[in-house]
C-alpha positions as a Markdown table, in Angstrom:
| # | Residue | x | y | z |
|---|---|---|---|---|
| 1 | Unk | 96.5 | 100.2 | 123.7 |
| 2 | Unk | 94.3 | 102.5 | 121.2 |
| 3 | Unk | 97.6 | 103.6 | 120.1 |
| 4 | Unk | 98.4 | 99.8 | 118.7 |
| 5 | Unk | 94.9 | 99.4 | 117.3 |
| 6 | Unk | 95.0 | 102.4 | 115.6 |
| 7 | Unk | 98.5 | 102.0 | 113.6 |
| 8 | Unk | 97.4 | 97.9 | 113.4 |
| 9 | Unk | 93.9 | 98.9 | 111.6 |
| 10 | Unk | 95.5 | 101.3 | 109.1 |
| 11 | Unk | 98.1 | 99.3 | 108.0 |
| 12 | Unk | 95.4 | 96.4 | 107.3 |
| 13 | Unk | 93.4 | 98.8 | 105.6 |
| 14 | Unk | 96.2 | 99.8 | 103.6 |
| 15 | Unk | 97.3 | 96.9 | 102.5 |
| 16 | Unk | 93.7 | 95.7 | 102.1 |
| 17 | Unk | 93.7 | 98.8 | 99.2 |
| 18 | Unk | 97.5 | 97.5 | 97.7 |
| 19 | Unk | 96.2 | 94.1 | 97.3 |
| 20 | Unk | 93.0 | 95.2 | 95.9 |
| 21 | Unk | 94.3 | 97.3 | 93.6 |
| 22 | Unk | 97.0 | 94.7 | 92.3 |
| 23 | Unk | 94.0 | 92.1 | 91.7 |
| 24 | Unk | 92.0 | 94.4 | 90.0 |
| 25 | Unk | 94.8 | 94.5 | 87.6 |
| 26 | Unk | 95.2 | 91.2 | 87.1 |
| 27 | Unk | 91.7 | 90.5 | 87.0 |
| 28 | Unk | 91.5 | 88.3 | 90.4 |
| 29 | Unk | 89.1 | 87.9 | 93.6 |
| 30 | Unk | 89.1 | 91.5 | 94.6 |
| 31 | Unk | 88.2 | 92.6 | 98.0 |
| 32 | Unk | 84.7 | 93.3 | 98.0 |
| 33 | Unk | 84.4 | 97.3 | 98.7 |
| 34 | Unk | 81.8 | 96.8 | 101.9 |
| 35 | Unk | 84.8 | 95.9 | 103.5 |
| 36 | Unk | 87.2 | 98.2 | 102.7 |
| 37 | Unk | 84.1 | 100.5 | 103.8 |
| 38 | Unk | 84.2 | 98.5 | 107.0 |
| 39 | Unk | 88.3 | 99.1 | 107.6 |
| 40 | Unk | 87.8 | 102.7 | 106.8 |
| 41 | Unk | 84.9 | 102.9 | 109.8 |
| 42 | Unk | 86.7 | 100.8 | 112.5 |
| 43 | Unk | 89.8 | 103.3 | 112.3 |
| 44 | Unk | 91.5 | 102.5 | 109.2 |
| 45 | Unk | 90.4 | 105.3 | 106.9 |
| 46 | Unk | 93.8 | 107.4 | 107.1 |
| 47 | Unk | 95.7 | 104.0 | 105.7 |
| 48 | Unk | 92.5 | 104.1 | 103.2 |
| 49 | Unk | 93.1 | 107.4 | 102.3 |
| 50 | Unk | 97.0 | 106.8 | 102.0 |
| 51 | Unk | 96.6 | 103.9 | 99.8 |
| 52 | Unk | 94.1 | 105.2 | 97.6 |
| 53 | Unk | 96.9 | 108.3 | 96.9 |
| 54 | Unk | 100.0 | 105.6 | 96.5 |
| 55 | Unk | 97.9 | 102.7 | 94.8 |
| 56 | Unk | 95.7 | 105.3 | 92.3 |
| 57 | Unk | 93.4 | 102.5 | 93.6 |
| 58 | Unk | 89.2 | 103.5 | 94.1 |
| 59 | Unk | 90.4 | 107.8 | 93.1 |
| 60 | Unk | 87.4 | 108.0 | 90.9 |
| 61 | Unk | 85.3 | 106.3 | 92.8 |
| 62 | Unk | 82.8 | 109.0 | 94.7 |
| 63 | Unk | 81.4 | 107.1 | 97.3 |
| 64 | Unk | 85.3 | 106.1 | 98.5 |
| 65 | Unk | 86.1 | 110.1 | 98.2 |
| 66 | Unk | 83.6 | 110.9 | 100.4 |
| 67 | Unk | 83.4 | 108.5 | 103.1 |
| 68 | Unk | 87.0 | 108.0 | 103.5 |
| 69 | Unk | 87.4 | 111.5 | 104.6 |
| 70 | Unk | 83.8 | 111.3 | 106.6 |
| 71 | Unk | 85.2 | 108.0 | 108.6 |
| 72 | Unk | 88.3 | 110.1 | 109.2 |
| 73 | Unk | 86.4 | 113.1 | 110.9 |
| 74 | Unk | 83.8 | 110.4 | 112.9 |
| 75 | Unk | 87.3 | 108.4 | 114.1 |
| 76 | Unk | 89.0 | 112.1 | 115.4 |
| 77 | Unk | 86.0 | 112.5 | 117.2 |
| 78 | Unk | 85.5 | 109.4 | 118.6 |
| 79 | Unk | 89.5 | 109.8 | 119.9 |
| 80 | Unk | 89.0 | 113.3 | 121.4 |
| 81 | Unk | 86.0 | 111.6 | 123.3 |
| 82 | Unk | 87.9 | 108.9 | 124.4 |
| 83 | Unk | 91.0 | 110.7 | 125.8 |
């Protein structure tokens, strides 16, 4: 079950940064970054992480180079705890 929510949550987030990154360049709606912050928390931050690297989406942003990798490390924890 963790299993499925783990691969489920990354591929939302990374799609989340795809789609975001496509309307930015078309200047549409974008996904307001609070909730890609919120994907990264709950899981997602690898598929964060992977999309930021394939997209070139949010690279220079700081605050998405540091908590992406700081959501990573809380979610390994959180794993080890939970098996």
């Amino acid at each position: 079950m963790l299993i499925k929510y783990i691969i489920t949550i990354n591929i939302i987030e990374f799609l989340a940064m795809g789609i975001d990154k496509y309307q930015a360049k078309n200047n549409k709606w974008r996904i307001p970054e609070k909730s890609l912050f919120l994907l990264a928390f709950i899981g997602g931050s690898p598929g964060g992480i992977l999309g930021m690297i394939l997209f070139h989406h949010k690279t220079k942003k700081v605050s998405f180079k540091i908590l992406f990798p700081l959501f990573l490390l809380i979610n390994i924890i959180l794993y080890l705890k939970i098996k």
